[in-house]
N, C-alpha and C positions, 0 to 999 in steps of 0.2 A: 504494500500500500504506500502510498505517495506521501509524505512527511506533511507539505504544508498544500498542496494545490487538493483542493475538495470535490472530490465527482463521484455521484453517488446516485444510484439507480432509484428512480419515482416511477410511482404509476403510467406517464404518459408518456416518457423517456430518461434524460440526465437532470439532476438540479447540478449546476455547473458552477466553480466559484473560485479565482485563480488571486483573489485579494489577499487571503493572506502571506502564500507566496510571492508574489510582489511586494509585498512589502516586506519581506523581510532578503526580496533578492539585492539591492545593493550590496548586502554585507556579507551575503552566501555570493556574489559577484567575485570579490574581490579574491577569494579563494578555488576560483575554478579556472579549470585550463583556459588558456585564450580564446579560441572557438567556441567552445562550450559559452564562455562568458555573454560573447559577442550575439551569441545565436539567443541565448537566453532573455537579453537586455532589448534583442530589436522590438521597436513598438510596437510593430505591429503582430507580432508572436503568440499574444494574448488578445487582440481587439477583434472580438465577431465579426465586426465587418468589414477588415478588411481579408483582400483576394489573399495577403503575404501569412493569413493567421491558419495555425495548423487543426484547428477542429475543422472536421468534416473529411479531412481529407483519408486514404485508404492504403494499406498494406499490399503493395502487388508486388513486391521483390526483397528478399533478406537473403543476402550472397556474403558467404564468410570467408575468407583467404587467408590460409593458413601457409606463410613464409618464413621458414628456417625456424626461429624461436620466438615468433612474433604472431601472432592474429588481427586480425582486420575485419570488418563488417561494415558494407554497406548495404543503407535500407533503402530502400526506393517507395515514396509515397505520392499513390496518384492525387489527380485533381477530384476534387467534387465538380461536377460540370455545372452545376448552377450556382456556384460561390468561387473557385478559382480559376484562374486563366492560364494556371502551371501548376507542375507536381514540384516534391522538395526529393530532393536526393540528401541523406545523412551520413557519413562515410567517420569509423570511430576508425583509431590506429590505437595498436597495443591495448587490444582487448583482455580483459582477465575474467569478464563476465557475459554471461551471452544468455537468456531466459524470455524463451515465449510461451504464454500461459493462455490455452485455449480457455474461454469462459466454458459455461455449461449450458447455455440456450440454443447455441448453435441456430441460430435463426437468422434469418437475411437480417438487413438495416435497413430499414425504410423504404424498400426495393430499388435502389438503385446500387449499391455497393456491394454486390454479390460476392462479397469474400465472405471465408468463416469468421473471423477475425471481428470483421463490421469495420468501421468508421473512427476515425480518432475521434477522441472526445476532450479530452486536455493532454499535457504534458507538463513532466516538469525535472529541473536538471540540478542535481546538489554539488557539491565536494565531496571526495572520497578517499581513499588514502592512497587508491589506483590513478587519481585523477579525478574523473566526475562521476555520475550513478545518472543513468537520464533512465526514465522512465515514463512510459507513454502508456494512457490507459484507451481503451478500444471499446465501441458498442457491446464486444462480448469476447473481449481478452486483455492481456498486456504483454508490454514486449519491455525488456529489459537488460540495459547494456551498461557494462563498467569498465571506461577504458581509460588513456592516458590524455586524450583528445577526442573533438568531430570537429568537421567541418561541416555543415549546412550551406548547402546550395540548389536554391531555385532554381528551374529548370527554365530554358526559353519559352514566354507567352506558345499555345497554339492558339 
């Protein structure tokens, strides 16, 4: 479970609430890798409406590369087609953690995100003693990575 970001399954879908994490990210900022930092702090990361913010979007690739005595994962998340105008690629280096936790509804999202997975619903990215701990909760799972670094990057508008 996510330490400070709140999402919690209700009757009609999420009650979703990313305030107290924010407020206590300048000072969990200052303690996280560079990227992680960077990705964590962009504005628009956490604002519904905008196209740059990560709810909604969906799990279509988690590819791990495993080189000499090092690990790597990157995750590839699509767009929601009626909120983004791109997907986010997240690429961790010097992985030490790697955890995907199927929920137990196993049910579509809303019919349009046909993964098992479902739909991100928040995120959120701490310090660790690896680096950082990001964990990402899902309409009906989580994914779980603790590495040295990410980089985050948007993909080009289609």
């Amino acid at each position: 479970m996510m330490e400070h970001v709140l999402v919690e399954s209700v009757r009609d879908g999420f009650s979703l609430d990313p305030r107290p994490y924010l407020e206590r990210l300048p000072v969990l900022a200052e303690r996280l890798p560079p990227g992680a930092a960077a990705f964590a702090l962009d504005p628009d990361h956490y604002d519904f409406g905008s196209v740059r913010c990560v709810k909604d979007l969906r799990l279509s690739t988690l590819v791990v590369r495993d080189s000499r005595d090092r690990l790597a994962v990157e995750l590839e998340l699509s767009p929601n087609r009626f909120k983004h105008d791109a997907g986010l690629v997240i690429t961790y280096r010097d992985v030490t953690g790697l955890g995907v936790e199927p929920g137990d509804r196993g049910a579509l999202d809303g019919g349009w995100a046909d993964t098992r997975l479902g739909s991100v619903q928040l995120d959120e990215i701490v310090p660790h003693a690896d680096g950082c701990s990001h964990e990402i909760a899902l309409t009906d799972g989580r994914i779980r990575v603790t590495a040295a670094d990410l980089t985050a990057r948007w993909q080009e508008p289609v």
